[in-house]
C-alpha positions, 0 to 999 in steps of 0.5 A: 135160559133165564132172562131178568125182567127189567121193565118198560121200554117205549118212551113216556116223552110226547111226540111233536103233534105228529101222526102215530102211524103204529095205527094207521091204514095203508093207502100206498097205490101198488098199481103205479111203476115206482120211480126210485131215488138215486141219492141215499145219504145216511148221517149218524152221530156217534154216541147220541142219547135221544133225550137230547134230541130237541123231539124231546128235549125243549131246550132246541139243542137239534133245529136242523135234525127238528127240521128233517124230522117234520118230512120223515118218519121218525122210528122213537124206539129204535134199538142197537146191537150194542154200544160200542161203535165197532160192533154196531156200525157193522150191524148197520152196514150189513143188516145182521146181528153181531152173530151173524156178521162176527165183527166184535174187535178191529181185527174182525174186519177183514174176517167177516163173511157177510158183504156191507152196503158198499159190496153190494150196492157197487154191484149193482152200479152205485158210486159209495163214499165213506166218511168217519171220524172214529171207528174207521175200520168199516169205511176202510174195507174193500169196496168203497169209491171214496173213503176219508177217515179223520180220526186220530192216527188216520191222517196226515193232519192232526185235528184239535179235538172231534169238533175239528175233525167232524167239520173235516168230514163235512168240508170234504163231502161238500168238495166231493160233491162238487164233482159227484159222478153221474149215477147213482151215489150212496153217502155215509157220514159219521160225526163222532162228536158228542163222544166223551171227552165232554168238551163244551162247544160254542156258541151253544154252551152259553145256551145252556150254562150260564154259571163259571165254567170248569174243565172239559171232563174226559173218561179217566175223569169221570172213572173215579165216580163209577168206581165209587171213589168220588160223589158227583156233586149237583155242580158237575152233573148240571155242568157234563149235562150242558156240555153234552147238550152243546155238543149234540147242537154242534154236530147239528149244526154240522147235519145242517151245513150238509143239508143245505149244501145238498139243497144248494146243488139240487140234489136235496129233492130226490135224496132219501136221508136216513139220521141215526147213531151207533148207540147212545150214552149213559150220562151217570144216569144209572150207578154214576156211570159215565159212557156207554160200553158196558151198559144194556140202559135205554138210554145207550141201547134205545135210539131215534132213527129218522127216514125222510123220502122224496113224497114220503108221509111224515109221522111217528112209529113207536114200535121197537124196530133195530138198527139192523132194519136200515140196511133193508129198509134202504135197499127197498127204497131204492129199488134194490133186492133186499133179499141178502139174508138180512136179519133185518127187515125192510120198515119202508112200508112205514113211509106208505102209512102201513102198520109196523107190526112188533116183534123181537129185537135183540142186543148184546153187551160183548159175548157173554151178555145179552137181551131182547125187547118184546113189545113194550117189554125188554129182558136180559141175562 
């Protein structure tokens, strides 16, 4: 098999003062019996280009995620299976690759003989709630307690644009957890905002766009470009770069008004919060392109993922390490079997100060496309 060579692949940008624990010792004390957190909360943006993460960009477009990152460990290099939304949030849910789990098109869903996380935590006594605002295909299969979907067609609401239906979600989630079940309860939220339309969001765009406003710009705007038939002037790049920027702070904010409702009701402490996304975005940064889909760049396939444990040790892993690694690192935090066939693999030994050793990960673009990132080398063919 021939794969071609495309070049490094860890980031360049500096970590925020923060202990590199690729290098670390382990001081984990295996001789205590482990008291496991009942209350998981995964929050994913969707379409989320790291760089625009304030861990790398100075402009302080993410306080709140800045925030959670100082109590976690932050995984810099953290590869997806793909960037399209309804093949890699099953790879999350269920800890395989897309060979294994089989879900590349919304008529996969039922089809798939793997079980999500809401299959197996329900049967091991866990309350799973669901909430999305794009892609809702996984958060609509058998097995979870509550499921609220607000994208488009979903509902019996018609939402101004993601930003709306995002704060749907969260509004919901708050409601709910006022009157939570006793027990054990799992949360997923999926904010859909940054994806494109490029839309700017306020306050946060006067933060960083000060010139004359132009129009949201949405995919069939921006295809003229990828195809050549139009040149992006310096203008317009400056302009779809403040509007992404506004919308990463504005689902931020969002991440935060969770956060602070779960610290509100005393849930917070206890909480294992896992941040991630489903993929990134292109942004024109390779042949004028403009979304995601048909791209294997880092800038859709490398991701940040954070791991924030009640007493865990904050710190920075550099290693590539996949999204199919948070299922498994879930379920040993939690005190559940990881054994399930993962292709994944548990990284909570990261939270104990343990090395993080490299090894293979790998990703797609469709069926017939494909690479894997060795080490701080990433090929593809």
């Amino acid at each position: 098999m021939l794969f071609l060579f495309l070049g490094a692949c860890t980031k360049d940008a500096p970590s925020k003062d923060r202990p590199v624990l690729d290098d670390s010792v382990s001081s984990a004390d295996d001789s205590s019996t482990p008291t496991y957190p009942d209350l998981v909360v995964w929050l994913t943006v969707d379409t989320l280009n790291e760089r625009y993460l304030g861990h790398y960009d100075e402009r302080n477009t993410t306080p709140n995620l800045d925030e959670l990152f100082k109590q976690s460990v932050v995984f810099e290099n953290t590869y997806v299976s793909q960037g399209v939304t309804i093949v890699s949030l099953p790879t999350i849910a269920t800890g395989t690759y897309p060979r294994v789990h089989r879900i590349r098109s919304i008529e996969d869903q039922e089809s798939s003989p793997v079980p999500m996380v809401q299959t197996i935590l329900g049967e091991v006594g866990w309350t799973t709630w669901a909430y999305s605002s794009n892609f809702c295909e996984p958060i609509q299969t058998e097995g979870w307690d509550k499921a609220f979907c607000a994208a488009p067609g979903q509902t019996d609401v018609e939402y101004s644009d993601d930003r709306e239906r995002d704060l749907a979600l969260v509004e919901r989630l708050a409601s709910d957890l006022d009157d939570r079940p006793d027990g054990p309860l799992f949360i997923w939220l999926h904010l859909r905002d940054p994806h494109i339309t490029y839309t700017p969001r306020s306050p946060w765009i006067e933060q960083f766009w000060t010139g004359e406003a132009m129009t949201p710009m949405s995919l069939a705007d921006m295809d003229p470009y990828a195809l050549d038939e139009l040149e992006p002037d310096e203008d317009l790049i400056a302009w779809i770069d403040a509007v992404y920027a506004s919308q990463v702070a504005s689902s931020d904010a969002l991440i935060g008004q969770v956060i602070q409702g779960l610290k509100a009701r005393g849930l917070y402490e206890n909480a294992v919060v896992i941040t991630g996304t489903d993929h990134g975005e292109e942004l024109g940064w390779h042949n004028d392109y403009w979304y995601h889909g048909c791209s294997m760049y880092e800038g859709v396939l490398n991701t940040t993922w954070s791991v924030r444990t009640p007493g865990g040790t904050p710190g920075v892993v550099q290693t590539p390490v996949h999204s199919v690694d948070v299922l498994p690192t879930t379920f040993e935090l939690i005190g559940v079997d990881p054994d399930y066939g993962f292709d994944g693999r548990s990284l909570a030994g990261a939270l104990r100060g343990e090395i993080i050793e490299p090894r293979p990960v790998f990703f797609e673009r469709g069926k017939y496309a494909a690479g894997v990132a060795v080490g701080e080398r990433k090929y593809w063919r």
